[in-house]
C-alpha positions as CSV (number, residue, x, y, z in Angstrom):
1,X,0.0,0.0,0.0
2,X,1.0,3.7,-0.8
3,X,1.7,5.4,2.0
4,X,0.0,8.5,1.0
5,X,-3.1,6.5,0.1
6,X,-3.3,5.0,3.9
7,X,-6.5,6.1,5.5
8,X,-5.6,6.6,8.8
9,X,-2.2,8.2,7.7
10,X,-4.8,10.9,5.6
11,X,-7.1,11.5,9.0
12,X,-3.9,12.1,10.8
13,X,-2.5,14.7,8.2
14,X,-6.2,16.3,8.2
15,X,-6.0,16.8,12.4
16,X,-2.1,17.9,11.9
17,X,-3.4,20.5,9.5
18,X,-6.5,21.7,11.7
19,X,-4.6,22.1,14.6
20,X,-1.5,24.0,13.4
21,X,-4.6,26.4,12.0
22,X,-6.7,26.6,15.1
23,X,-3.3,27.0,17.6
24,X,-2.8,30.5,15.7
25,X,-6.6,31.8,15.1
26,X,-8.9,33.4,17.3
27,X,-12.6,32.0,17.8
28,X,-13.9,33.9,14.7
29,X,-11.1,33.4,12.5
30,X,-10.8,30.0,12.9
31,X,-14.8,29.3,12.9
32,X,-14.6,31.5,8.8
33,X,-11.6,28.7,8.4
34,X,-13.6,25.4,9.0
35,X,-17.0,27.4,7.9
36,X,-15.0,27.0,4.0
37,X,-13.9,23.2,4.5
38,X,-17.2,22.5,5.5
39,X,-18.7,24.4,2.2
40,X,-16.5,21.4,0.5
41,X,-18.7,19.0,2.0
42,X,-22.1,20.2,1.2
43,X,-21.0,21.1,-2.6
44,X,-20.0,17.3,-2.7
45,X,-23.7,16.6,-1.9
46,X,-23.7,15.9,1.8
47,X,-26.3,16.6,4.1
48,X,-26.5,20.2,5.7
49,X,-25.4,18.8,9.0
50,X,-22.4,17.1,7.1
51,X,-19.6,15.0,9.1
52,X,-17.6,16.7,8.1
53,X,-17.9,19.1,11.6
54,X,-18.2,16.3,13.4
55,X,-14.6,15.2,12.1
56,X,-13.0,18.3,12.9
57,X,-14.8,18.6,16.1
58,X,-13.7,15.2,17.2
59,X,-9.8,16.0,15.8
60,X,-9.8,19.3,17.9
61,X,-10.9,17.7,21.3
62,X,-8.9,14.5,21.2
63,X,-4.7,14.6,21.2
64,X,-4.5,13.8,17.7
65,X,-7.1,11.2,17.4
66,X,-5.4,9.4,20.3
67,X,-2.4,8.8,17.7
68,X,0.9,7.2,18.4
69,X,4.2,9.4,18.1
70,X,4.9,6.7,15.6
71,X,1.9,7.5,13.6
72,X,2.0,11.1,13.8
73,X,5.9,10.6,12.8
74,X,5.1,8.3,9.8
75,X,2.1,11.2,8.6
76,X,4.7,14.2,8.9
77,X,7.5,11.9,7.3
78,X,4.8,11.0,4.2
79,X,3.3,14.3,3.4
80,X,5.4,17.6,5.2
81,X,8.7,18.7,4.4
82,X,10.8,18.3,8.2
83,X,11.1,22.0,8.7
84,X,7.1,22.3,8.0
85,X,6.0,19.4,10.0
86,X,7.8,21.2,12.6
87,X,5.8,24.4,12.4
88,X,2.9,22.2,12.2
89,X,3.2,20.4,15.6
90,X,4.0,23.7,17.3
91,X,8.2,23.0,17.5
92,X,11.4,24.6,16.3
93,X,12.8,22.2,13.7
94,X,15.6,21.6,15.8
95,X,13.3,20.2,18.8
96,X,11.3,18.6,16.4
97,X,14.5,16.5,15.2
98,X,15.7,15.9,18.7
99,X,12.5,15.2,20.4
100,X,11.9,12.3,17.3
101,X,15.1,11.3,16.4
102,X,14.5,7.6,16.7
103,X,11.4,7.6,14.4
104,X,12.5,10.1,12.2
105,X,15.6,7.7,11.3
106,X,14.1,4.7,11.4
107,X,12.5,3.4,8.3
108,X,9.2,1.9,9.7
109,X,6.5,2.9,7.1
110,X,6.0,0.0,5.2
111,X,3.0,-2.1,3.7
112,X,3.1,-4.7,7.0
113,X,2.6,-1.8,9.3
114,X,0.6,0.3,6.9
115,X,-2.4,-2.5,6.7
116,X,-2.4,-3.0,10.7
117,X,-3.5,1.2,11.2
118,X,-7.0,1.7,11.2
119,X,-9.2,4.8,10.9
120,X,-11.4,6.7,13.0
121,X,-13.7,7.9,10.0
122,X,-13.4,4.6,7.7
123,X,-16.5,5.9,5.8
124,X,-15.0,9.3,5.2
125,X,-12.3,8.6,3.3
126,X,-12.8,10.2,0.1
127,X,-14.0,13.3,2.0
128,X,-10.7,13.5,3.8
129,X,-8.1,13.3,1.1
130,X,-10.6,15.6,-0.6
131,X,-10.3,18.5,2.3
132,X,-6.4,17.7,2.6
133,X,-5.7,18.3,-0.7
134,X,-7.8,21.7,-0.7
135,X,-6.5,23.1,2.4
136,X,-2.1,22.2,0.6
137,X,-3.3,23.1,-2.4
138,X,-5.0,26.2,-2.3
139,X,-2.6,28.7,-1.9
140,X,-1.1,31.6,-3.2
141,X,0.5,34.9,-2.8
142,X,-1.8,37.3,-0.7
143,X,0.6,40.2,-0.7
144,X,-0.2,43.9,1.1
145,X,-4.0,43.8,1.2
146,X,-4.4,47.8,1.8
147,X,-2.6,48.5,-1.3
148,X,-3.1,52.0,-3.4
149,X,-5.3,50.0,-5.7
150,X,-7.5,47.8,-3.2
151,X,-10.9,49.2,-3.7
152,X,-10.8,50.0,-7.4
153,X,-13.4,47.9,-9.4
154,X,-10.6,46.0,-11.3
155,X,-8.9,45.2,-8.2
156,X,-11.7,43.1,-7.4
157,X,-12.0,42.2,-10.8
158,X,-8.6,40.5,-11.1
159,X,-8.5,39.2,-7.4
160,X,-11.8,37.5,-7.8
161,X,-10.0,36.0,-11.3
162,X,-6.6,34.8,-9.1
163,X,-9.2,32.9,-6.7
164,X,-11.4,31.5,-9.5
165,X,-8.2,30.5,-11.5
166,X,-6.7,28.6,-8.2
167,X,-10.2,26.7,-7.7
168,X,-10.5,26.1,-11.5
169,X,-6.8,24.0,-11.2
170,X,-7.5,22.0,-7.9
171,X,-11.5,21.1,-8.6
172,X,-11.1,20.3,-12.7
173,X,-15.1,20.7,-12.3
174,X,-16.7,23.5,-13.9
175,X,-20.3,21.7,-11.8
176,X,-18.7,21.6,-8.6
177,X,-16.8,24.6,-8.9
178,X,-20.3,26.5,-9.5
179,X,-22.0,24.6,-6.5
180,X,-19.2,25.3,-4.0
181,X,-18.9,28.9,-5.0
182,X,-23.2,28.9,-4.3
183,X,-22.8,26.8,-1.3
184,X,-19.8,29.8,-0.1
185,X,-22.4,32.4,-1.1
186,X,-25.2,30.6,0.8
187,X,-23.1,30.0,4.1
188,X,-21.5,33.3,4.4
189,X,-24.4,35.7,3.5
190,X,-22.7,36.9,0.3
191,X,-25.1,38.1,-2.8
192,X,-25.1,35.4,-4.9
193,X,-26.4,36.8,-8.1
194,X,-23.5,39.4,-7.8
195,X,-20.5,36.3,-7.4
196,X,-22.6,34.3,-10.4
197,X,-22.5,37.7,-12.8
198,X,-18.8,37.4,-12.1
199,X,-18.3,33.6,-12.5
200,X,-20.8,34.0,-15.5
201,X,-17.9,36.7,-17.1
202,X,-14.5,35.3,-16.0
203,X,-13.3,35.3,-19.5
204,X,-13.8,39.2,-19.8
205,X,-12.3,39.5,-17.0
206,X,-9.5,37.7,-18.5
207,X,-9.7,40.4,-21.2
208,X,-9.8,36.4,-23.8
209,X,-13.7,37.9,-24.9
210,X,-13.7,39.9,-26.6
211,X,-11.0,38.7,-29.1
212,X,-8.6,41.6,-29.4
213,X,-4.8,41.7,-30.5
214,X,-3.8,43.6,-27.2
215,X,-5.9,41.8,-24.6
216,X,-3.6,39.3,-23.3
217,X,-1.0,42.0,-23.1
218,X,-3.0,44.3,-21.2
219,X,-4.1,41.7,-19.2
220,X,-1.1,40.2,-17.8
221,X,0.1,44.3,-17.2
222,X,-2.6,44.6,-15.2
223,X,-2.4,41.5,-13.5
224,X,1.1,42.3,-12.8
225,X,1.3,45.6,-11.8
226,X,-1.7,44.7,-9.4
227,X,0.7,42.2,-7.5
228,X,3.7,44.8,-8.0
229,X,1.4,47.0,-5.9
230,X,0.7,44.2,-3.1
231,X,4.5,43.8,-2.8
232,X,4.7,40.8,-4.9
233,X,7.9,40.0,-6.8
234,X,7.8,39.1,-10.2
235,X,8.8,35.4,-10.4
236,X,6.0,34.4,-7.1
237,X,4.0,35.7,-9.9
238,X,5.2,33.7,-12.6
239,X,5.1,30.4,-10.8
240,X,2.4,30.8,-8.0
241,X,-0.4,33.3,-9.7
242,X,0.3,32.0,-13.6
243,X,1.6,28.8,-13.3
244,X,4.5,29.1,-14.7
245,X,8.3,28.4,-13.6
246,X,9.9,31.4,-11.7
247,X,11.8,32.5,-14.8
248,X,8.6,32.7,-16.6
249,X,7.8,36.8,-16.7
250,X,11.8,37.0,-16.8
251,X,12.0,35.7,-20.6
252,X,10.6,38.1,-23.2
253,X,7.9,39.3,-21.6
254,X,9.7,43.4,-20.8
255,X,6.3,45.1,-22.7
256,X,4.4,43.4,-20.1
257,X,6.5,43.7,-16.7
258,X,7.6,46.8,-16.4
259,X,6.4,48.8,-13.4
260,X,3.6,51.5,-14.6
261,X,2.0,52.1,-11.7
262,X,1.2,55.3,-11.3
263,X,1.4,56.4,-14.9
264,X,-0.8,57.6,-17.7
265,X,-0.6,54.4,-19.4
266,X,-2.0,52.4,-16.2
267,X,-4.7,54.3,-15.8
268,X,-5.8,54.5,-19.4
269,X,-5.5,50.1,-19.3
270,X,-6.5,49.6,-15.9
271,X,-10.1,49.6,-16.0
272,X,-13.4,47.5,-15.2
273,X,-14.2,44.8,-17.8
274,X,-17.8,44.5,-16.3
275,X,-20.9,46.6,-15.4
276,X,-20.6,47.1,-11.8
277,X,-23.8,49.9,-11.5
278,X,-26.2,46.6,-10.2
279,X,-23.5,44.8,-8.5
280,X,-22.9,44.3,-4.6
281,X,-19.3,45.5,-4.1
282,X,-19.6,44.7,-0.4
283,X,-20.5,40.9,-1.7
284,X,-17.3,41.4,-3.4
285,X,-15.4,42.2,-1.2
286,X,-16.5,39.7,1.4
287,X,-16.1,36.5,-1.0
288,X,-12.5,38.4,-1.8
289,X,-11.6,38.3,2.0
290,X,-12.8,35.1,3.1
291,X,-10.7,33.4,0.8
292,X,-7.6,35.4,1.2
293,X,-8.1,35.0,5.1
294,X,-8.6,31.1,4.4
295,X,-4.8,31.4,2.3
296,X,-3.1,33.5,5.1
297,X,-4.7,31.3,8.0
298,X,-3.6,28.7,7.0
299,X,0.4,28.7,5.9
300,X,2.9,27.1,8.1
């Protein structure tokens, strides 16, 4: 058996996750943070009282789902780095390779000892992996969130496009990705019909409709000089907002990346794609937020 497919290995890394998050947040915070995990649930098609809660209620109040060192060892050792299974138990990475030094040389984690763990949610499997993989995965450069640019409609415009992009790559589901984003709407009293209008036109948000020579262009200066204006650098932006390697916006692509903030020509290319005169901008701005709170919540 593959370690990482190992069910009570996944629980494990799901509690390890949950309680690195909840050890830094305040009651509100941290209530926003499993209010979105549980949105995951109910866009799957699970009840409204989903177990989902119960799961993280149960991983919060036990010590680790009454885990073993050697189990909580073998999870950090099959899905964390050293130095971020360290942060995520609450150590230094020095006391973290002191304090398990025996089981973090030893090479126990094998298919005997694999089949003999058993989970606490057997019938949640799925679910699990499903949450884990959303709360690694989903992640990328916040930056300065009072920037000189934050409340200017394409602000929200391109910030709503970063989060859609980032759901679009992890879900591969235009269904579900509509449902969750209805479900997030629903739970968190945002305007629904405002966030649908905005799914509805991602692509002219994207400047790809209508078809124009210069759209891309302007688009990625936009894009660009939004993040230069959050404090981003320009290869986080190449590799964790486009998808690209880190050398990406290095090669070719001067027309694009130089800094024009501030300038005649930013202001004359940096402008609203959509209507905005029937739109909530306080829904907006809330569906903005809760996901960029979920992103800075949650990194080790």
């Amino acid at each position: 058996m593959n370690a990482k497919e190992n069910a009570r290995l996944n629980e494990l890394r799901l509690v390890i996750n949950l309680v690195d998050v909840d050890r830094k947040l305040d009651g509100l915070a941290f209530k926003n943070y499993v209010s979105l995990l549980c949105c995951l649930a109910l866009a799957i098609g699970r009840e409204p009282n989903n177990h989902l809660y119960e799961i993280i209620k149960t991983a919060l109040s036990t010590n680790y789902l009454g885990a073993s060192d050697k189990e909580i060892i073998a999870t950090c050792k099959t899905f964390f780095k050293p130095t971020v299974a360290a942060k995520k138990l609450g150590y230094t990475y020095p006391y973290y390779t002191t304090k398990y030094a025996d089981l973090l040389s030893r090479d126990y984690v094998k298919e005997e000892w694999l089949n003999d763990l058993k989970p606490l949610f057997p019938d949640d499997v799925d679910l699990i992996k499903f949450v884990n993989s959303f709360i690694e995965g989903f992640n990328f450069p916040v930056g300065i969130r009072n920037s000189s640019i934050e409340n200017d409609l394409r602000t929200y415009e391109l910030e709503f496009w970063i989060i859609y992009t980032k759901l679009n790559s992890i879900f591969q589901n235009d269904v579900f990705l509509h449902n969750f984003i209805k479900v997030v709407c629903n739970t968190f009293g945002i305007d629904y019909d405002t966030i649908n209008y905005l799914e509805s036109n991602i692509y002219r948000i994207s400047r790809s409709y209508p078809v124009l020579k210069y759209n891309k262009q302007y688009f990625l200066q936009e894009l660009i000089n939004m993040c230069y204006a959050k404090g981003i650098k320009r290869g986080t932006i190449g590799k964790d907002i486009l998808g690209q390697d880190t050398h990406y916006l290095y090669n070719n692509k001067r027309a694009v990346t130089e800094n024009i903030l501030g300038t005649e020509v930013f202001d004359c290319i940096y402008v609203p794609t959509l209507t905005w005169n029937s739109l909530d901008k306080i829904s907006v701005n809330r569906f903005i937020s809760i996901f960029y709170d979920f992103v800075e919540n949650g990194n080790s």
